[in-house]
N, C-alpha and C positions, 0 to 999 in steps of 0.2 A: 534590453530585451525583456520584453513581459514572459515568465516560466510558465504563468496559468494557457500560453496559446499552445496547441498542441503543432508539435512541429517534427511529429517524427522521431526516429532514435539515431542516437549517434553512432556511426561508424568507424572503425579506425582511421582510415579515409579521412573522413569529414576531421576529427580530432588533429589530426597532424597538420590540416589545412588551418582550422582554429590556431593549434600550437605556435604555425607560420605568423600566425594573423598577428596573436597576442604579443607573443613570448621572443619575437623574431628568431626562432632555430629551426631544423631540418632534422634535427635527429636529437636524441640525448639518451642518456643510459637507462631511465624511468619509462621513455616510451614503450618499451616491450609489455611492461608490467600493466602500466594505463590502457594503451589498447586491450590485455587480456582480459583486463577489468569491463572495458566498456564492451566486448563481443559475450561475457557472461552475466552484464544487466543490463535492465532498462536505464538509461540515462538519456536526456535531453542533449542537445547543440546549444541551449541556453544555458542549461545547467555547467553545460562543461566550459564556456567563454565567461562565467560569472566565475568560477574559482580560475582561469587561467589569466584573469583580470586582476587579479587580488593581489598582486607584486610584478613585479619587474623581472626577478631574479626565479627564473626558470625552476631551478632547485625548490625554491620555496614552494613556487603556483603549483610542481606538479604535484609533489607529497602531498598538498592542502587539494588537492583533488582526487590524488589516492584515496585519503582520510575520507573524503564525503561521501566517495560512492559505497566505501565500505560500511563507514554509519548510516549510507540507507539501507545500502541490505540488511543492515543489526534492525533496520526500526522499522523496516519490509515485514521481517520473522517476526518481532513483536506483535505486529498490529495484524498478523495472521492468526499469531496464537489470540491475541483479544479480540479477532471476530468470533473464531471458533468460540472461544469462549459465552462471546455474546448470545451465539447463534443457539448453542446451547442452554441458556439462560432462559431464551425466550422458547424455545418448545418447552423446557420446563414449565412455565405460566401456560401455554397453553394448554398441555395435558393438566394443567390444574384449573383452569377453565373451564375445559371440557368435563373432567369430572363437578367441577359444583354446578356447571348446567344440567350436566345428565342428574345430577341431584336434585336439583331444582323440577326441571322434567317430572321424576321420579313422583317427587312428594306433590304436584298438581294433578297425576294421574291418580295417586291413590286418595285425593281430594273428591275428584269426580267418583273416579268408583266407589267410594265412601259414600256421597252425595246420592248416587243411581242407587245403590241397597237400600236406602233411605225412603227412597219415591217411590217404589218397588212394594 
């Protein structure tokens, strides 16, 4: 499965049918924890058959599934705080923009008016 096609969010539902798909069980003691996981993020049906793919031994796939969704959310918060960041960045350059235009401005008007006393 290509991750870039948008395909919706996963459901507990959908996960346990994946689960079925992959892993061949019905139930296991991780379920509880991985559905809570996936009804409190965004995560893919690709996303989640790519780490339910990754072994054999259920055990294994689900923790390395736990593990991912929760390093997205570590790297969700990251790259919220480095938009903010960025976002902040750039209205800085702009209000510094803005002032050496108005600067700029500034010293062309008192160029002319300079210029008009002159003619005057």
């Amino acid at each position: 499965m290509d991750v870039h096609i948008y395909m919706g969010h996963c459901t507990p539902a959908a996960f346990k049918k994946l689960a079925s798909t992959y892993l061949g069980i019905k139930e296991h003691v991780l379920f509880k924890c991985v559905e809570d996981l996936i009804q409190s993020r965004v995560i893919t049906p690709a996303e989640v058959a790519q780490h339910l793919m990754k072994c054999d031994n259920p055990q294994v796939a689900l923790q390395s599934l736990i593990e991912f969704i929760n390093m997205k959310e570590t790297t969700e918060m990251m790259d919220n705080g480095a938009k903010k960041e960025d976002e902040e960045e750039v209205i800085k350059e702009e209000v510094v923009k803005c002032r050496t235009g108005s600067m700029k401005q500034d010293v062309k008007q008192s160029k002319i008016l300079t210029t008009s006393i002159y003619l005057t």
